[in-house]
Residue, then its C-alpha position, 0 to 999 in steps of 0.5 A: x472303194x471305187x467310182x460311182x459315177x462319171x459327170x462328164x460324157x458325150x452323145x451324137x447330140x455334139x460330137x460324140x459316137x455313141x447314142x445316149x442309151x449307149x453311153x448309159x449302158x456302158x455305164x452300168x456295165x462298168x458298175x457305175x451308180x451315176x452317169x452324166x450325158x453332157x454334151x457340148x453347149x446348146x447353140x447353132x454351132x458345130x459339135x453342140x447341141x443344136x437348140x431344135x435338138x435339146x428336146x429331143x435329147x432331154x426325152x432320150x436321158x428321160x427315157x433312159x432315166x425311166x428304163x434302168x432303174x439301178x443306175x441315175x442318168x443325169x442331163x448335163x451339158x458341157x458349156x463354152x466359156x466365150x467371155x471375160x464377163x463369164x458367158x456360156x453357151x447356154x439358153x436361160x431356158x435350157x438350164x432349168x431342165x438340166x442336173x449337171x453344167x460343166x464349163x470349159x474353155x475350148x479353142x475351136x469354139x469362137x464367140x458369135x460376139x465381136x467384143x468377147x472374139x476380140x478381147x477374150x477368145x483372140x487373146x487365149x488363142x494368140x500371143x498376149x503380151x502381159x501374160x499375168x493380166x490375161x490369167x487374172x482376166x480369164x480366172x475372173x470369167x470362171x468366177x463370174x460363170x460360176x456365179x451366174x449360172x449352176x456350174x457344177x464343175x470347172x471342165x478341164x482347167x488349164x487347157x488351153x487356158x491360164x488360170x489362177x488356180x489358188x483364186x479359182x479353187x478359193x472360188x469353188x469352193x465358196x459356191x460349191x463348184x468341183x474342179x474337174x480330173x478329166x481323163x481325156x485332157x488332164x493338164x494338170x500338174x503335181x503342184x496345181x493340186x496341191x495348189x487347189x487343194x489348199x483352198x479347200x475346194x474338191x474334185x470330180x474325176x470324169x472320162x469326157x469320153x466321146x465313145x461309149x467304150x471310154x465311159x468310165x476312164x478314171x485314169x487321170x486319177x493317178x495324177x491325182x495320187x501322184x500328188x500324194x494326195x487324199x482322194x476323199x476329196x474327189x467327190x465321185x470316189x466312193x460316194x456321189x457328188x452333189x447338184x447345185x441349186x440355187x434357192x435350195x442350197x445343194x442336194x444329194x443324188 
């Protein structure tokens, strides 16, 4: 038994150093059945995908897609929360194109609104007097993202972030969303998964890898195992996760 795929990697399109073929082919040498290029949310920000680039990028995983055959490459994106009202950096028109949608918090990239700056980004980054609001607040934007757009996985939770992970695991796992393992930034400690494992919701273990020679890093699995836990319940252990549609219900690769 082993990993079939890894959901969460990084190209030239953001910030990463390899070109998406180069990630691909990283991939198949480690065996993998699966790859997701995901890179950083479509905006004019720096580190993401630029908008005039996205077709570009598309046609490279197409490309892909079409020359090696015995591996699926999937068109992803890693998408920035920037609201309580759960925002993400993420055109309407950009997400029919994509398979994959990872969503996470990250600290560097501010919100282009003021009200979203001011009363979720600030807050996150700052000393927030009621700590326990906050959490729910944050949790609350997760879910609210996760309803409102096809989230696959909940990137990295906990970094840079507080959450509720019982109500966000409860969550997940009503509407089909995977909680991200990630390799290069796991915070998460022996209780939160056995926190989240409670509510039922499963897991997808990914590398976030930003140079092709990370692409397949599962070593955030033995935090996993450290908690003593079923590793059935990582969906990209030994069998392939699932694509959330939304008028189809959910498919297999």
């Amino acid at each position: 038994m082993a990993f079939t795929g890894d959901f969460h990697t990084h190209s030239v399109y953001s910030h990463g150093k390899g070109s998406v073929e180069d990630n691909v082919l990283a991939a198949r040498e480690k065996g993998l059945k699966a790859v997701v290029i995901s890179d950083h949310g479509v905006c004019v920000y720096p580190n993401n995908i630029h908008p005039a680039d996205i077709n570009n990028y598309l046609l490279d995983i197409k490309r892909c897609r079409e020359k090696y055959k015995d591996i699926t490459v999937l068109s992803g994106v890693e998408a920035n929360l920037l609201s309580n009202d759960g925002d993400i950096d993420l055109p309407e028109e950009a997400e029919d194109f994509l398979d994959w949608i990872n969503v996470g918090f990250h600290a560097i990239r501010i919100p282009d609104k003021a009200k979203s700056f001011f009363s979720f980004w600030l807050p996150n980054v700052t000393f927030s007097p009621n700590k326990t609001a906050r959490m729910a607040r944050n949790t609350e934007a997760y879910i609210k993202a996760m309803q409102r757009y096809r989230v696959s996985a909940v990137a990295h939770p906990l970094r840079q972030i507080s959450l509720d992970l019982k109500a966000l695991g409860e969550a997940a796992k009503d509407l089909g969303v995977y909680i991200e393992i990630n390799s290069k930034s796991c915070v998460l400690e022996r209780h939160d998964f056995e926190t989240l494992c409670r509510t039922g919701c499963e897991f997808v273990c990914s590398s976030d890898a930003h140079s092709p020679d990370q692409v397949g890093d599962f070593s955030a699995l033995r935090r996993f195992d450290g908690a003593g836990l079923d590793r059935k319940l990582i969906a990209n252990w030994d069998r392939l996760p699932n694509i959330r549609h939304y008028k189809k219900g959910r498919r297999e690769l």
